[in-house]
VOBA-1610 file (N, C-alpha, C; in pm, whole numbers, padded with zeros to 5 digits, always signed):
BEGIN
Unk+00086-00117+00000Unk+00000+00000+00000Unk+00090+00123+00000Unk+00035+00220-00072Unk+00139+00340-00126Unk+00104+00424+00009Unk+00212+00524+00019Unk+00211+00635+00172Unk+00072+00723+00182Unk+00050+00736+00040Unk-00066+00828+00046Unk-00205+00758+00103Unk-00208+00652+00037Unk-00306+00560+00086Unk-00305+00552+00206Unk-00238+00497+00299Unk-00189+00484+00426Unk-00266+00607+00533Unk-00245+00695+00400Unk-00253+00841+00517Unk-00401+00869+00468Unk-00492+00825+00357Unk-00607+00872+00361Unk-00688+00775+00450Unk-00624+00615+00444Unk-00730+00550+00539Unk-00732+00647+00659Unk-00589+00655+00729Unk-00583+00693+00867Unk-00709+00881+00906Unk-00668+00895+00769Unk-00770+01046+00787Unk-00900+00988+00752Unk-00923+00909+00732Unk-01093+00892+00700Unk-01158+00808+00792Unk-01083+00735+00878Unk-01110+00659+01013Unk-01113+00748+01120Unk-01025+00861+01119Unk-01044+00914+01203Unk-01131+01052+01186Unk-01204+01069+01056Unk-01329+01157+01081Unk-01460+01100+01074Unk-01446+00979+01093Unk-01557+00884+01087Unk-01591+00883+01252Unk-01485+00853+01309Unk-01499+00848+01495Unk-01560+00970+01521Unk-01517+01102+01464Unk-01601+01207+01493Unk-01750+01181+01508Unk-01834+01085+01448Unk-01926+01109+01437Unk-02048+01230+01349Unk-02173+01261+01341Unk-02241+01297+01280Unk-02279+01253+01140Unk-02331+01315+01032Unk-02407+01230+00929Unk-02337+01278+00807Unk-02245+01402+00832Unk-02112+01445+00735Unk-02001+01421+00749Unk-01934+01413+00685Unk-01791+01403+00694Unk-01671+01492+00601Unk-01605+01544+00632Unk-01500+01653+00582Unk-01390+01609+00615Unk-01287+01560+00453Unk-01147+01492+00508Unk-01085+01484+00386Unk-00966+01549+00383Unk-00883+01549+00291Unk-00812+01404+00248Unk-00851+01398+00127Unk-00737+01295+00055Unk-00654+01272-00086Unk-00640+01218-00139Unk-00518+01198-00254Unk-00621+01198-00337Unk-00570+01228-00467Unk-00636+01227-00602Unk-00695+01103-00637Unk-00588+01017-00588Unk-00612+00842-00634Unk-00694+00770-00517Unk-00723+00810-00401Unk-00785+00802-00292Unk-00968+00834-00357Unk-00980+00972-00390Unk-01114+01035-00413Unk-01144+00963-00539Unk-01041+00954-00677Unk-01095+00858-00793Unk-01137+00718-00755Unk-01070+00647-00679Unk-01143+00544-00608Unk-01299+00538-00567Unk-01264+00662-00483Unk-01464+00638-00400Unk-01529+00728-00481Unk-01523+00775-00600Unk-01605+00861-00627Unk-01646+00755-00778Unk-01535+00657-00828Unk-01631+00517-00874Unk-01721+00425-00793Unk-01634+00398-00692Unk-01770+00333-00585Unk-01893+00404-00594Unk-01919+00549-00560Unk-02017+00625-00528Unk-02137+00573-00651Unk-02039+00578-00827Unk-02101+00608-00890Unk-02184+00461-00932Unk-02119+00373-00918Unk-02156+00237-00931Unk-02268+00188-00807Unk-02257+00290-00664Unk-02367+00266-00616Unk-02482+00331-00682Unk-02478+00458-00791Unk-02590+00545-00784Unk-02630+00427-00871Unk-02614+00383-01007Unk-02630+00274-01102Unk-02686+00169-01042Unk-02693+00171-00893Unk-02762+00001-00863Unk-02680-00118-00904Unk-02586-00070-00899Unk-02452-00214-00919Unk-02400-00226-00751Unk-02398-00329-00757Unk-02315-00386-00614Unk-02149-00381-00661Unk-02129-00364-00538Unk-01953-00306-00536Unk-01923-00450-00504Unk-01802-00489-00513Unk-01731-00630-00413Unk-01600-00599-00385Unk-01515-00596-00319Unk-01432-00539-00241Unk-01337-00702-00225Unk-01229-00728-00278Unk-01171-00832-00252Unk-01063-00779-00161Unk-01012-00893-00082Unk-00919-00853+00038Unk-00764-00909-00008Unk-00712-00845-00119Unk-00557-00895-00141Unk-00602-00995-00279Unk-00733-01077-00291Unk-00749-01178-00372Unk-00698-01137-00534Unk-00676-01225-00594Unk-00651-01173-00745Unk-00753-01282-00752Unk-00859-01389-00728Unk-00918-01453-00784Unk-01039-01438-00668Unk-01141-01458-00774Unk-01301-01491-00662Unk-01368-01609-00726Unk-01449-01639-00630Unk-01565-01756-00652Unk-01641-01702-00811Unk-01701-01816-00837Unk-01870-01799-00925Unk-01941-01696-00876Unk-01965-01707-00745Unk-02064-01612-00670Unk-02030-01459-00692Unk-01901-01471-00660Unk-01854-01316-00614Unk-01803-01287-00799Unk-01730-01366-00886Unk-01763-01307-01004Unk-01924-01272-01067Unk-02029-01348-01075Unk-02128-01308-01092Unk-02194-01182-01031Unk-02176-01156-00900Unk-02200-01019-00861Unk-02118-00872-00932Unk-01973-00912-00923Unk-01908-00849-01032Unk-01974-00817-01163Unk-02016-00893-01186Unk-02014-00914-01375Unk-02171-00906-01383Unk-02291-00837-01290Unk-02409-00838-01329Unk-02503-00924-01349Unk-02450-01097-01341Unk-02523-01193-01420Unk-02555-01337-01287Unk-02616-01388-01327Unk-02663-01532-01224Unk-02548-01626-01222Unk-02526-01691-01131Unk-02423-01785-01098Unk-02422-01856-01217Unk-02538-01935-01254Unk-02533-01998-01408Unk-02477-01955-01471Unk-02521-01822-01545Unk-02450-01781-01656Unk-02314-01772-01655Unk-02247-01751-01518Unk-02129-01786-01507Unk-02059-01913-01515Unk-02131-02009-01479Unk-02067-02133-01485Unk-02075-02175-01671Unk-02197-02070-01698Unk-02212-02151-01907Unk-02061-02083-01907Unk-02034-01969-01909Unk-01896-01853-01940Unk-01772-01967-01919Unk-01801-02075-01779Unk-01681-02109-01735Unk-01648-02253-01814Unk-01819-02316-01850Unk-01795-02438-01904Unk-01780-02422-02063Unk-01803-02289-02140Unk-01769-02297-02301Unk-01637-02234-02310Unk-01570-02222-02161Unk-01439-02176-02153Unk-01426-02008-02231Unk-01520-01932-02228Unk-01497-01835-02276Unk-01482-01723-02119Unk-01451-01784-01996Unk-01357-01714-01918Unk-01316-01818-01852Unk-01213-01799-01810Unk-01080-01875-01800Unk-01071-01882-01605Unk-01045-01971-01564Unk-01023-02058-01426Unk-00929-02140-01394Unk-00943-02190-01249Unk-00870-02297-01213Unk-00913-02310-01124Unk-00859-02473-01090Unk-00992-02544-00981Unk-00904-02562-00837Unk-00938-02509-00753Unk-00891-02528-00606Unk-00946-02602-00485Unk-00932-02781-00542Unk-00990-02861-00487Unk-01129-02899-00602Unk-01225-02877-00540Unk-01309-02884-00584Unk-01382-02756-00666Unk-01363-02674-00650Unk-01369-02502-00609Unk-01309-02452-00745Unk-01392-02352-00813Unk-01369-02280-00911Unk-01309-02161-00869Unk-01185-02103-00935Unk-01154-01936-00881Unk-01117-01904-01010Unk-01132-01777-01049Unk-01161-01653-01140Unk-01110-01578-01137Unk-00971-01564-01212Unk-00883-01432-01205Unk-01009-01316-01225Unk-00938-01185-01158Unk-00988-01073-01192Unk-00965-01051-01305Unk-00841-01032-01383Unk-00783-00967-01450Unk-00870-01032-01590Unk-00889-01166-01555Unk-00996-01272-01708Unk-01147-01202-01661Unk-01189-01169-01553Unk-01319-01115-01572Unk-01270-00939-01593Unk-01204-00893-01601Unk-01196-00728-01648Unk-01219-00737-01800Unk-01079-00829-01867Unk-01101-00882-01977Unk-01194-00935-02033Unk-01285-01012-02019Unk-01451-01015-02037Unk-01522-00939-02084Unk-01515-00870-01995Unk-01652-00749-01976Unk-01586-00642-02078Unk-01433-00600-02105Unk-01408-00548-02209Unk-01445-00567-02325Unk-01462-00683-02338Unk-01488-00769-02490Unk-01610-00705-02463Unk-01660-00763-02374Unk-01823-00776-02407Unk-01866-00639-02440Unk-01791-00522-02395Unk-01859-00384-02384Unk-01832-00355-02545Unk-01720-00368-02569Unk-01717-00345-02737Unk-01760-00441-02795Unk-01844-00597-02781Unk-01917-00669-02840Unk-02045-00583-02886Unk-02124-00518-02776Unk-02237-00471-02726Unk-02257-00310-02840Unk-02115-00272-02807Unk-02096-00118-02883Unk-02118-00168-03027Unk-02047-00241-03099Unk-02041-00293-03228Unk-02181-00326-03287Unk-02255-00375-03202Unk-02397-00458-03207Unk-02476-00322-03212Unk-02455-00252-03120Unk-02563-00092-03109Unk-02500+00002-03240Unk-02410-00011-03292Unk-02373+00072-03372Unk-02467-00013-03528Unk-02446-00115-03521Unk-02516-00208-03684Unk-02644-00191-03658Unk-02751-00178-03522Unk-02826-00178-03519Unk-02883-00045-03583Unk-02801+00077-03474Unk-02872+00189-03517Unk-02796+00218-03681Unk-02705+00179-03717Unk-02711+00156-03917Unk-02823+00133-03963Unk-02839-00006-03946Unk-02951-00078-03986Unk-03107+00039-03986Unk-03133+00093-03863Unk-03223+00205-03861Unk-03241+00281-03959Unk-03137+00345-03961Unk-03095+00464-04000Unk-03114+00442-04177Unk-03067+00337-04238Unk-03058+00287-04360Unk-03254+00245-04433Unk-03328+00194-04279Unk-03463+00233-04319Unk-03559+00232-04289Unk-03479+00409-04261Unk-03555+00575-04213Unk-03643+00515-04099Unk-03631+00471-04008Unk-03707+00413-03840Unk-03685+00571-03766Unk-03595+00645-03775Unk-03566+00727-03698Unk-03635+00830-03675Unk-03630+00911-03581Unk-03755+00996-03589Unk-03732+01129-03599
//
């Protein structure tokens, strides 16, 4: 953990003990870009997940990640189009293969909305 970090936990624990329903506390650039994605991913109705050191999570905790039902994760895991390894019995899920994912998928999605609204556009739907 970098010094700055260090020093925003310690300032944000300790205006939290203050108490009341505000809080006022200086921190690092890379500190506030942090929680001010959390913030925004809470306004969106996305659940945050917070791993502790892990570079890999369960089915469960990737599916919360990734928006989708445990199933759909396990189809992802059994047509091997995201990538694992088995710990015991136990599936774990690099982060870095579900970031990679969801990249694809976002420019899968963009590509798809772009032919679509072509497709529109080519005949005259638009308004």
């Amino acid at each position: 953990m970098s010094l700055a970090l260090a020093r925003d936990a310690e300032a944000l624990h300790a205006a939290l003990e203050q108490g009341g329903d505000e809080v006022r506390v200086s921190v690092s650039r890379k500190t506030a870009e942090m929680m001010a994605r959390w913030v925004d991913a809470q306004v969106r109705g996305q659940e945050v997940v917070v791993t502790q050191g892990r570079q890999e999570v369960s089915p469960t905790e990737a599916a919360l990640m990734m928006g989708m039902s445990r199933a759909q994760i396990r189809k992802l895991l059994d047509d091997g189009s995201l990538p694992f390894r088995m710990v015991g019995s136990h599936h774990r899920i690099r982060l870095d293969a579900i970031n990679r994912w969801l990249k694809i998928e976002d420019a899968r999605q963009e590509s798809a909305m772009a032919d679509l609204t072509a497709l529109q556009n080519e005949l005259g739907l638009t308004e």
